[in-house]
C-alpha positions as CSV (number, residue, x, y, z in Angstrom):
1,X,15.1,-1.1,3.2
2,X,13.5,-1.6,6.7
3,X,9.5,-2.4,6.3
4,X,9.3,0.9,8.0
5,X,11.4,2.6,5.4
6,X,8.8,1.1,2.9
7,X,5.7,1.5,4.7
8,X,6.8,5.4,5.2
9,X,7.4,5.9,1.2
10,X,3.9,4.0,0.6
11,X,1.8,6.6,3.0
12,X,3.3,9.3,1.2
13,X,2.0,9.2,-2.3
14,X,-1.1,8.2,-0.3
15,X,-1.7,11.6,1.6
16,X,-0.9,13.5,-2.0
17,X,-3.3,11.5,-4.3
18,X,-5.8,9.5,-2.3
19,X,-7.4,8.2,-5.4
20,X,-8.8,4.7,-5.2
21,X,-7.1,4.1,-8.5
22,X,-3.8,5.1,-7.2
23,X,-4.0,2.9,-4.3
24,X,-5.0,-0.1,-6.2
25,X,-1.6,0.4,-8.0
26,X,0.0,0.8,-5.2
27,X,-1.2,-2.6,-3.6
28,X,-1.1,-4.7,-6.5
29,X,2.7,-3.5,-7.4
30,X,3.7,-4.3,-3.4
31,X,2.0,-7.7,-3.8
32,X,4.5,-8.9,-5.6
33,X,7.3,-7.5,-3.5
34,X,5.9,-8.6,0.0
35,X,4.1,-11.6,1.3
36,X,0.8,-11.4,1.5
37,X,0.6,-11.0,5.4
38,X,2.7,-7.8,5.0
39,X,1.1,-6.8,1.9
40,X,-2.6,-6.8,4.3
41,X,-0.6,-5.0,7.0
42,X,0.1,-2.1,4.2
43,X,-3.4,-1.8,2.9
44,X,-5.1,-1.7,6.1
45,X,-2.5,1.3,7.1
46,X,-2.6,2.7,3.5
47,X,-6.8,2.6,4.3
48,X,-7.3,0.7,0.7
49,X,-9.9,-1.1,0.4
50,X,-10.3,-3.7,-2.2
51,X,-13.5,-3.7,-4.8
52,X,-16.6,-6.8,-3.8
């Protein structure tokens, strides 16, 4: 899987539930997957933004 590939199946379940709860999920789970330069790359296209 390309990073394109896996930023493309990340934006989808984004655009059908845009819940920040869902997206929080979503980051933390590719956290582990990704380094963490990649995994800011993804939120910041995702539009997550983390809790202060």
């Amino acid at each position: 899987m390309t990073e394109l590939d896996a930023l493309r199946q990340l934006m989808r379940p984004t655009a059908e539930s845009d819940t920040p709860v869902d997206r929080e999920r979503m980051s933390e789970s590719w956290g582990k997957e990704f380094p963490s330069d990649f995994r800011h790359f993804v939120e910041v296209g995702a539009g997550t933004r983390r809790p202060s």
